[in-house]
N, C-alpha and C positions, 0 to 999 in steps of 0.2 A: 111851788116846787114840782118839777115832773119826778117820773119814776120810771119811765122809758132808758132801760138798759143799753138801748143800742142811741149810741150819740153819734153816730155818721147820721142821721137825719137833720138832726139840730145843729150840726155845723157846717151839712151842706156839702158831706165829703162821700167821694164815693166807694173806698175802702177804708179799714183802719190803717191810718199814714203810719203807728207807731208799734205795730205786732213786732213781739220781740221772736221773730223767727227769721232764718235766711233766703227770704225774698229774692234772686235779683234784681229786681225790679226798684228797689229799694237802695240799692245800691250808692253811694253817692261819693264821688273822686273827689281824694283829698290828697296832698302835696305827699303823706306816708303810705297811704294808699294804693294812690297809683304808684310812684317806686317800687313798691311790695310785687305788686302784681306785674311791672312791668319785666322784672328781674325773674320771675316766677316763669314768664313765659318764655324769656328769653332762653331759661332752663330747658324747659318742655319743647321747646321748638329747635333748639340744638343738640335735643336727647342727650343732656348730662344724665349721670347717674342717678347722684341722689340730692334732694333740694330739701331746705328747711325755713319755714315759714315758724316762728314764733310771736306770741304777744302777751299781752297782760288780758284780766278775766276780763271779757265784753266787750271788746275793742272793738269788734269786728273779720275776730280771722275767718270762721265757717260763713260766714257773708262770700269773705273775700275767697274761699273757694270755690263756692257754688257760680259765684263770677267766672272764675275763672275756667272751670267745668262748662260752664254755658258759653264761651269763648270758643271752645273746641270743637271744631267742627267732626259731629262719626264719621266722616267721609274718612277722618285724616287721621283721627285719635281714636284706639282701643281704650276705655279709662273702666280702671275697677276701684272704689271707694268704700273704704274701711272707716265706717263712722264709730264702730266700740270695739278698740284693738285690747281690752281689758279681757284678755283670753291667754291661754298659756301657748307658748311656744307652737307646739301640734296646729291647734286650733286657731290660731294667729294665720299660721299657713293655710290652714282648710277653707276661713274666710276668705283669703285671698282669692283661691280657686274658682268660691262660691260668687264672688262679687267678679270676675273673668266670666261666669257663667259653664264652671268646668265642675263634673261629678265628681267630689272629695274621693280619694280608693285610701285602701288600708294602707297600704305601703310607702312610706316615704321619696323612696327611689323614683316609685310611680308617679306619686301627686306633682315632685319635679320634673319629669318628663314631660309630664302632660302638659304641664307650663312651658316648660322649654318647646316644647312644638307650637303650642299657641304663640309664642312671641316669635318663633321665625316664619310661622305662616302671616303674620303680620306682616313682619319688616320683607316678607315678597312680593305682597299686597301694597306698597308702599303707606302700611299702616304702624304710627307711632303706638305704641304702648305705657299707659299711666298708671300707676299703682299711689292713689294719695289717701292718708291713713293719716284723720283726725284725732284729735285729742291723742295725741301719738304719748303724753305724759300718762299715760294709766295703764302703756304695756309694761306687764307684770317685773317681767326679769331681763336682766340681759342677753339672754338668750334669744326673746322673741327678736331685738335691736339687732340682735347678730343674724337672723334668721331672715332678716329683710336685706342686712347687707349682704349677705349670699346672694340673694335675688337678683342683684347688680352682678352677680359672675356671668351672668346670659349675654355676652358678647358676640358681634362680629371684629374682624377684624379693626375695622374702623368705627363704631360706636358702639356704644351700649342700646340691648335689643327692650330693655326695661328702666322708665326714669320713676324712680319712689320718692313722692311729697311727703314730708314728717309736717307735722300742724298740731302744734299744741302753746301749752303755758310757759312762762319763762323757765320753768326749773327742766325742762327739755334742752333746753341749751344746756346747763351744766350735766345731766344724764350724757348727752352726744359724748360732749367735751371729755368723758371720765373711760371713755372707751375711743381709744384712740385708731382703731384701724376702722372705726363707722365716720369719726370727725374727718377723717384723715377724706374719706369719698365724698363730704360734703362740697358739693362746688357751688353753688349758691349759696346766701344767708341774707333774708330778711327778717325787720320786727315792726310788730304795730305796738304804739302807745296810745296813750286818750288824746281826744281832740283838744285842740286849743280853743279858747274862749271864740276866737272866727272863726274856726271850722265847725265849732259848736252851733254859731247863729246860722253856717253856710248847710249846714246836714239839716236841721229844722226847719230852714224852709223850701230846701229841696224835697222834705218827705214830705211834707205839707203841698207842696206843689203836684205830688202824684195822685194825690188824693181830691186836690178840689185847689180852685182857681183863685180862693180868697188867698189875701197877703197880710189880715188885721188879725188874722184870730189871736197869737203872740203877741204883747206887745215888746216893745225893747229891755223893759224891766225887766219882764218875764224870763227872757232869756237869757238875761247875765243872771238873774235869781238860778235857773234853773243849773246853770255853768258851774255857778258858784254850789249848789247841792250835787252834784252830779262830778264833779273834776275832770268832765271830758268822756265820761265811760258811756262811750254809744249804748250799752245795755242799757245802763243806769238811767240815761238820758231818757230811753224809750218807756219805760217804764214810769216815770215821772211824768213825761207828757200825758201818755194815755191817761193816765189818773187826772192831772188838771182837768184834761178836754172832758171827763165823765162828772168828774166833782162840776164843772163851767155846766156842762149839760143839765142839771140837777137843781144847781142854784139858777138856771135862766141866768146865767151872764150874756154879754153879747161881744167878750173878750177876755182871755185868761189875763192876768194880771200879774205881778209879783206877790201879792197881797195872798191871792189864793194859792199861789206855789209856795209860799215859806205855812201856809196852812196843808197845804197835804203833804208835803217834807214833812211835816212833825207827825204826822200818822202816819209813816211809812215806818 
């Protein structure tokens, strides 16, 4: 039995295929996915107002925004990104400012001007403006939701000079939904679920494929075993593999199995 922590040597890979962080690079199109995103851009590229991306925990939506952020060329898009909108009202805004790269001031009249001029010295520049705000379910109050749909009052006459991403959990759909003049600006709407049993086998070996050349290290058991522990939750998924491939690294296997998945499922 080894005791070498790092198992990208023993299996021959040249990163971890299975870090539960949002990679692009990691990325991998699936039939909900690309929809998600292609609806997301269509938003962004015709500067609606306001878009809303939801899903269930682990899906993949902070993947699929950082996709999507990496899609956008500076040249074309101003983007400010609100990764912990878990702030009250004030401070909701002040991030906003801060994530535009604009001095928060004490006055609120102020901090919106200051905005209002950054989004028209854009749109003269022939630059779009993005405001997309993660885990959008942990803004405190309704206030702060009302506070971003203000944000969408920055008009010209023919489009809006600000498009705001909402991206959170499913109970974000029903928060929208219960304040009717934020649903009412929604012009977009997508959702991510877990993968199915094939996109399950098709994300496994496309992560595996970023990482190193082999195609044995899974075998077919392995990964209905793993489908079947995991229901599709790309987090889930990723966390289960890494553990095989360390537990495989460990025992000197020379292929994870089903055998040792339904054994590290049970100590997880």
């Amino acid at each position: 039995m080894t005791t070498d922590v790092d198992y990208t040597k023993y299996w021959g890979l040249q990163t971890l295929p299975f870090d539960n962080v949002p990679d692009p690079r990691f990325y991998v199109p699936c039939t909900q996915h690309d929809t998600a995103y292609q609806w997301l851009s269509y938003g962004i590229q015709t500067r609606k107002g306001m878009l809303l991306l939801t899903g269930d925990i682990g899906c993949g939506k902070t993947l699929l925004s950082r996709r999507l952020i990496g899609g956008l060329s500076p040249a074309q898009y101003d983007i400010a990104l609100v990764a912990n909108p878990a702030l009250s009202p004030s401070e909701l805004l002040d991030e906003v400012l801060s994530q535009f790269g604009l001095d928060p001031v004490r006055s609120k009249a102020r901090r919106l001007q200051q905005l209002n001029e950054r989004l028209q010295l854009n749109a003269q520049r022939g630059i779009s403006s993005v405001l997309i705000v993660d885990e959008a379910q942990a803004i405190e109050r309704v206030k702060g939701f009302e506070e971003l749909r203000l944000l969408t009052n920055f008009q010209l006459n023919d489009r809006y000079l600000l498009t705001v991403v909402l991206i959170g959990q499913p109970e974000l759909r029903h928060r929208v939904a219960n304040i009717p003049q934020l649903n009412q600006r929604i012009a977009v709407r997508a959702h991510l679920g877990p993968f199915t049993a094939e996109e399950t086998t098709s994300y496994m070996k496309a992560r595996m494929g970023i990482a190193t050349h082999r195609t044995d290290v899974f075998t077919k058991e392995a990964v209905a075993a793993i489908y079947e522990q995991t229901q599709g939750i790309g987090r889930l998924i990723n966390a289960l593999c890494d553990q095989c491939l360390f537990a495989g690294s460990l025992e000197n296997m020379v292929e994870i199995d089903d055998r040792l998945v339904q054994r590290v499922g049970q100590c997880r």
